[in-house]
C-alpha positions as CSV (number, residue, x, y, z in Angstrom):
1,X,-5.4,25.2,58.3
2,X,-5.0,21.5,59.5
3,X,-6.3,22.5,62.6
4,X,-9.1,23.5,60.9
5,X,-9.8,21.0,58.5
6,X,-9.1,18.2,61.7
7,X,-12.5,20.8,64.0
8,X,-14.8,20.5,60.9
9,X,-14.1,16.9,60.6
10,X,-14.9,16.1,64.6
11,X,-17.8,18.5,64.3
12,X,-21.4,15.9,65.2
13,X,-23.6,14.8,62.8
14,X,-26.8,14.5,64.8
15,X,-28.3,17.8,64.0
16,X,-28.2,16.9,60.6
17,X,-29.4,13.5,61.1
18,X,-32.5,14.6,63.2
19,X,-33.2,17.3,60.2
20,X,-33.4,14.3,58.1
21,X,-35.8,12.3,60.6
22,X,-38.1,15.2,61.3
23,X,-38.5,16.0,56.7
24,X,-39.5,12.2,57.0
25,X,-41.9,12.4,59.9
26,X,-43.0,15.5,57.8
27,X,-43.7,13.9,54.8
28,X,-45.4,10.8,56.9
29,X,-48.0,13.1,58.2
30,X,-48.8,14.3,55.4
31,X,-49.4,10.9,53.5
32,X,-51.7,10.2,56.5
33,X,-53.5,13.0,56.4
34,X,-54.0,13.4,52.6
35,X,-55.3,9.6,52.9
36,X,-57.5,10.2,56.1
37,X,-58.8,13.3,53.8
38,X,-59.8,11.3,51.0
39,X,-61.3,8.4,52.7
40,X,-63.3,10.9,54.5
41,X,-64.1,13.0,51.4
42,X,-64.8,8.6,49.6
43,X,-67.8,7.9,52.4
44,X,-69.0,11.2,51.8
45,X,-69.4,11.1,48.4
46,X,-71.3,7.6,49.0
47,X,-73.8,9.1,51.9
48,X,-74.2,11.9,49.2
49,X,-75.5,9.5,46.3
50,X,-76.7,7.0,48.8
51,X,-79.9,6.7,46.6
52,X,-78.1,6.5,43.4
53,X,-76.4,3.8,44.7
54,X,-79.5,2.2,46.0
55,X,-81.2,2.2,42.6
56,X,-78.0,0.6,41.1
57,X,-77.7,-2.4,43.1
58,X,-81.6,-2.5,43.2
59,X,-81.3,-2.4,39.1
60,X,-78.5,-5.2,39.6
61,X,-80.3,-7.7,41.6
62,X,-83.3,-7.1,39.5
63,X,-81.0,-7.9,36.1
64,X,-79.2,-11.2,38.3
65,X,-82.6,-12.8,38.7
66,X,-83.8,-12.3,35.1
67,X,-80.5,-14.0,34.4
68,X,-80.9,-16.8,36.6
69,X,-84.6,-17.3,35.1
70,X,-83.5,-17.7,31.8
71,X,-80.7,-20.4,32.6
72,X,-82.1,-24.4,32.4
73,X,-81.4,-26.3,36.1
74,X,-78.9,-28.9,35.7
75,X,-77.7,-31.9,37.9
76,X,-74.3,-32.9,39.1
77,X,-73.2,-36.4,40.1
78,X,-70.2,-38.7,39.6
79,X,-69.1,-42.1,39.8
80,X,-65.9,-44.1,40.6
81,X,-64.5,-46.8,38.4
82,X,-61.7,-49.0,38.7
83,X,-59.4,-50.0,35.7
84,X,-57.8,-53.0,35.4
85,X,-54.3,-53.7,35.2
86,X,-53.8,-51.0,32.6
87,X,-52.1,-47.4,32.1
88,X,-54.1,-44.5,33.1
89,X,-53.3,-42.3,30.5
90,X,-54.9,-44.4,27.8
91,X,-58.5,-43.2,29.9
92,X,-57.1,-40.4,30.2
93,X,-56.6,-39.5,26.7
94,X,-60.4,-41.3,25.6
95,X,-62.3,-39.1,28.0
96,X,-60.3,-35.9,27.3
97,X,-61.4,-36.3,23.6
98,X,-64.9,-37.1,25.1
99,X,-64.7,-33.8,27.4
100,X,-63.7,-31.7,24.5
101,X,-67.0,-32.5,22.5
102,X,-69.0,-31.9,25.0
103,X,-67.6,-29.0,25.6
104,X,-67.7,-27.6,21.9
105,X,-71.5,-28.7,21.8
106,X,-70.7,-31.5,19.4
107,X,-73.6,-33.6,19.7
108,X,-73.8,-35.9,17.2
109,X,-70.2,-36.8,17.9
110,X,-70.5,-37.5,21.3
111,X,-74.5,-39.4,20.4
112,X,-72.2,-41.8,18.2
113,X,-69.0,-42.4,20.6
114,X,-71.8,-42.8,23.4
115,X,-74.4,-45.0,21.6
116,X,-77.3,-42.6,22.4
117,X,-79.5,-40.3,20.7
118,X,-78.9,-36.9,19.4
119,X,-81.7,-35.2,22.3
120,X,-80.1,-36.9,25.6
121,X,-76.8,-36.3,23.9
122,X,-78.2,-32.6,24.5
123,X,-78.6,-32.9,28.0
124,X,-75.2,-33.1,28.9
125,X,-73.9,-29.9,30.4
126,X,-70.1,-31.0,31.0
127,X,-67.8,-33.7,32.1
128,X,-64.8,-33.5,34.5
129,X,-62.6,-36.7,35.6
130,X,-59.7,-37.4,38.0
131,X,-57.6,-40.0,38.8
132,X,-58.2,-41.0,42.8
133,X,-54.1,-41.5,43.3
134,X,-53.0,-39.2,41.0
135,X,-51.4,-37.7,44.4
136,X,-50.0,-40.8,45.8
137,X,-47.9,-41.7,42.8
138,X,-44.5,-40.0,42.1
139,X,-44.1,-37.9,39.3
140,X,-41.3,-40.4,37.0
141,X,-43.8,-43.2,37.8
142,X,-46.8,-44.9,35.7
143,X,-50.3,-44.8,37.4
144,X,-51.9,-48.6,36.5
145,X,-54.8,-49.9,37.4
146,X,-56.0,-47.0,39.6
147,X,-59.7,-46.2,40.2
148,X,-60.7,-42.6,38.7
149,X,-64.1,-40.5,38.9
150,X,-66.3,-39.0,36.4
151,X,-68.0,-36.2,37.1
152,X,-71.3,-35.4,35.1
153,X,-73.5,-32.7,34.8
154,X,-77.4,-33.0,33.0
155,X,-80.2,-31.1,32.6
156,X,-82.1,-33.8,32.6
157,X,-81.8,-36.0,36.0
158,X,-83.2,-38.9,34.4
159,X,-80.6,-39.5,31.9
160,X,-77.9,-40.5,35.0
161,X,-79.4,-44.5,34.7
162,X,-78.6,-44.1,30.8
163,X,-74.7,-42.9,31.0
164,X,-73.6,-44.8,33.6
165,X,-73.3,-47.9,30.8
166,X,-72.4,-45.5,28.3
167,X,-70.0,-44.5,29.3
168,X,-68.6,-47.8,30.5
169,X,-69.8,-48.9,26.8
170,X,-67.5,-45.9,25.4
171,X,-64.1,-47.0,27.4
172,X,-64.3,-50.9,26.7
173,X,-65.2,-50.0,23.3
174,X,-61.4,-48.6,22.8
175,X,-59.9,-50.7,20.1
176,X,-56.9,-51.5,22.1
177,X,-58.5,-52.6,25.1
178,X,-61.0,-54.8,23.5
179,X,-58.0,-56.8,21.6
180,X,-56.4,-57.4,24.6
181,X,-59.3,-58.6,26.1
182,X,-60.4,-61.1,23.4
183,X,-56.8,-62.7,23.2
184,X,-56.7,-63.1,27.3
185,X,-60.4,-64.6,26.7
186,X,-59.7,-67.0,24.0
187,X,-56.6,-68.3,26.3
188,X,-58.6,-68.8,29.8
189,X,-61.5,-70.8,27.6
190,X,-58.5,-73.0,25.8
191,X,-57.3,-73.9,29.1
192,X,-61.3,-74.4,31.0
193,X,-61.5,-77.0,27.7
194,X,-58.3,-78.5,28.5
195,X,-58.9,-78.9,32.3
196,X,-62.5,-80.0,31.3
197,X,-61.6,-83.1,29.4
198,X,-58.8,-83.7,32.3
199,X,-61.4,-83.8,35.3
200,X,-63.4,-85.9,32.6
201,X,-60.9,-88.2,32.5
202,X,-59.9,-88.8,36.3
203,X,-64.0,-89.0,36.4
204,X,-63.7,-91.7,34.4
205,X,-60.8,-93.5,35.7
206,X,-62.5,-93.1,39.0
207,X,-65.4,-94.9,38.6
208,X,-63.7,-97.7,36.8
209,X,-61.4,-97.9,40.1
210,X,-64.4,-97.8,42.3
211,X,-66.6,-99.8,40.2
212,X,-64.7,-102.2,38.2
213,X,-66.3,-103.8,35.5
214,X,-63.7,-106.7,34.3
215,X,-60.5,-108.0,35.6
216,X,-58.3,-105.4,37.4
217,X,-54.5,-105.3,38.1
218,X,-54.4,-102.1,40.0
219,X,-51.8,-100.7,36.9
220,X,-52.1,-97.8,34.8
221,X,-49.0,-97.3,32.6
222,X,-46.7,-99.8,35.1
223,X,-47.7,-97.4,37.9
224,X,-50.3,-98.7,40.7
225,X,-53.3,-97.0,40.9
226,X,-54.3,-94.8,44.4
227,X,-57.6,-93.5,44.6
228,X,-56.8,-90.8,47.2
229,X,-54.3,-89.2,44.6
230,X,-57.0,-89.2,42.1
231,X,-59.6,-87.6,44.6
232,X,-56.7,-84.7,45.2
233,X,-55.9,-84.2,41.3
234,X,-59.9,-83.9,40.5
235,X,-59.8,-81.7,43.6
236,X,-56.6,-79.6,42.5
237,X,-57.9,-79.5,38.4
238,X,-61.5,-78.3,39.7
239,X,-59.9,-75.4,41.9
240,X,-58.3,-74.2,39.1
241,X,-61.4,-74.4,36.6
242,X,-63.5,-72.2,39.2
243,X,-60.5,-69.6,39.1
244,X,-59.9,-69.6,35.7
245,X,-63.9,-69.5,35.3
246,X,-64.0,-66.3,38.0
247,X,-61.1,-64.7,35.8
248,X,-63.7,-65.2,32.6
249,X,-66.1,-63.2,34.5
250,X,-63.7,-60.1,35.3
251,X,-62.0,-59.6,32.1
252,X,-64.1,-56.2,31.5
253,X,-60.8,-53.5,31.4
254,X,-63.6,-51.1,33.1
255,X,-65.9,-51.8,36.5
256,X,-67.8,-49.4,38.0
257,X,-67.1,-49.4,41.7
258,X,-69.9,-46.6,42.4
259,X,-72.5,-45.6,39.9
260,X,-73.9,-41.9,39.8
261,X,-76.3,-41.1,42.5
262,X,-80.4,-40.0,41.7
263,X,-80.5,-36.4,41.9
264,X,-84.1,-34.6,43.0
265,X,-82.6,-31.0,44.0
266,X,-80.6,-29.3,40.7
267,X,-76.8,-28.5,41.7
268,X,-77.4,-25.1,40.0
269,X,-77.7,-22.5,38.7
270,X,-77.6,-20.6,42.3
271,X,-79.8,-17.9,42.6
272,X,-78.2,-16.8,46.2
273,X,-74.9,-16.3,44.0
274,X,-76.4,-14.5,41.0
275,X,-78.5,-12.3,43.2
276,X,-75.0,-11.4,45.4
277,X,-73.1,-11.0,42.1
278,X,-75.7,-9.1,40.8
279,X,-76.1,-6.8,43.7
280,X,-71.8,-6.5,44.3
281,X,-71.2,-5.8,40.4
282,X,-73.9,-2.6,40.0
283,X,-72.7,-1.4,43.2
284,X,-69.5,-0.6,41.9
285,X,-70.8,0.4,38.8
286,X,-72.5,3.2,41.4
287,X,-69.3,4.2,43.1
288,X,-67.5,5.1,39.7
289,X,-71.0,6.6,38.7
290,X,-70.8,8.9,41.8
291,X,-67.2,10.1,42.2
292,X,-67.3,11.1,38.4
293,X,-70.5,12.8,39.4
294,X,-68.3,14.1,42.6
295,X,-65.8,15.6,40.2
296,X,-67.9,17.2,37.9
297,X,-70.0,19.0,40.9
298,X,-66.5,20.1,42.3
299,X,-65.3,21.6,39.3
300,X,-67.8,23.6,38.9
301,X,-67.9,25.1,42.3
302,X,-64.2,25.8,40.8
């Protein structure tokens, strides 16, 4: 019996595993064939209803372009301005609330934030923005100061002259940002006044140097007095007054770097698109229409 057992156990398996491979190559062929079968049977079908499936797409484009004639033209364009040394987020915040209006056709909301009428508020399509460095910054870290573009879309062209200092309008007027600019403004004019009446002064004691109208000693305050160090102080305060003066200038929180560009052509809508949507949408509308027609024609053969 061991004997036995010990010729069964050394008997080959190979027969058994090329039974195995050949019910796999079996089934294989059959998968490839059934799927050959019914591609063939698919472009059949089609050649079959090829004029069904004519009229369809024919019926589609014709349906695209009366939906492209009904839609109004509109114009896109953007431009780029540059914060100054404040968070992004805070714009980002004020022009997401602005988006959102637009976007749920609140006109006179978006007429009041933007300081214009009810009609061109009308005109705008919609309003996308980005931050230029959003990609250069590190996730943990705070984006300052960075330029960012607004992206606008209008049905009327025109209107582009008109929001490029509404919008500008809409961001200064934020409640923080124009707080911080009138305490920053008050200090730079205390300090112009101040180094006015001090370049006043050294004017003064100048020409009464140069120009001496009584008996001088050459003092002031025990100290003799040298005109070259009162040139170079006048110099020095004057340099500073010009800066400070400069600084007056750029205290807007918002400057546009690159206003919106005149559009003549309309961005959209695109009638090549509508017509190709059009034409790829009713054409499979006629495929389902012409295998269910397939089917029923083969069951009743049956």
């Amino acid at each position: 019996m061991h004997e036995l057992k010990d010729k069964d156990n050394k008997r080959p398996r190979g027969s058994s595993d090329e039974v195995d491979l050949y019910f796999l190559y079996l089934k294989l062929s059959e998968l490839f064939q059934a799927s050959g079968r019914g591609i063939s049977n698919f472009f059949r079908t089609l050649l079959f209803y090829k004029w069904l499936l004519v009229a369809f797409v024919v019926l589609g484009i014709g349906l695209a372009y009366i939906t492209y004639s009904t839609k109004k033209p509109y114009y896109t364009s953007s431009m780029t301005l540059m914060l100054a040394n404040i968070r992004n987020e805070f714009i980002e915040d004020q022009l997401n609330k602005l988006t959102i209006m637009i976007a749920e056709d609140n006109f006179e909301a978006v007429a009041e934030r933007l300081d214009i009428s009810s009609a061109q508020a009308k005109e705008i399509k919609d309003m996308a923005f980005s931050n230029l460095d959003a990609d250069r910054v590190d996730e943990d870290s705070v984006l300052t100061g960075s330029p960012f573009r607004i992206e606008l879309s209008l049905y009327d062209r025109t209107l582009f002259d008109t929001m490029e200092p509404a919008l500008t309008s809409f961001l200064e007027s934020n409640r923080y940002f124009a707080r911080q600019k009138r305490i920053k403004q008050r200090q730079i004019e205390r300090i112009i006044r101040k180094l006015d009446g001090e370049i006043s002064s050294i004017d003064s004691l100048k020409t009464d140097v140069n120009s001496p109208r009584g008996p001088v000693n050459g003092f002031v305050y025990g100290q003799p007095i040298d005109p070259t160090n009162l040139y170079r102080e006048s110099i020095s305060l004057f340099k500073e007054q010009v800066k400070l003066e400069s600084d007056l200038e750029k205290l807007d929180n918002v400057e546009v770097v690159t206003g919106f560009a005149p559009k003549l052509r309309p961005t959209g809508p695109s009638l090549f698109k509508h017509l190709v949507i059009g034409a790829f949408l009713a054409f499979v509308l006629g495929v389902l229409m012409a295998l269910i027609l397939q089917s029923n024609r083969m069951n009743k053969l049956k």
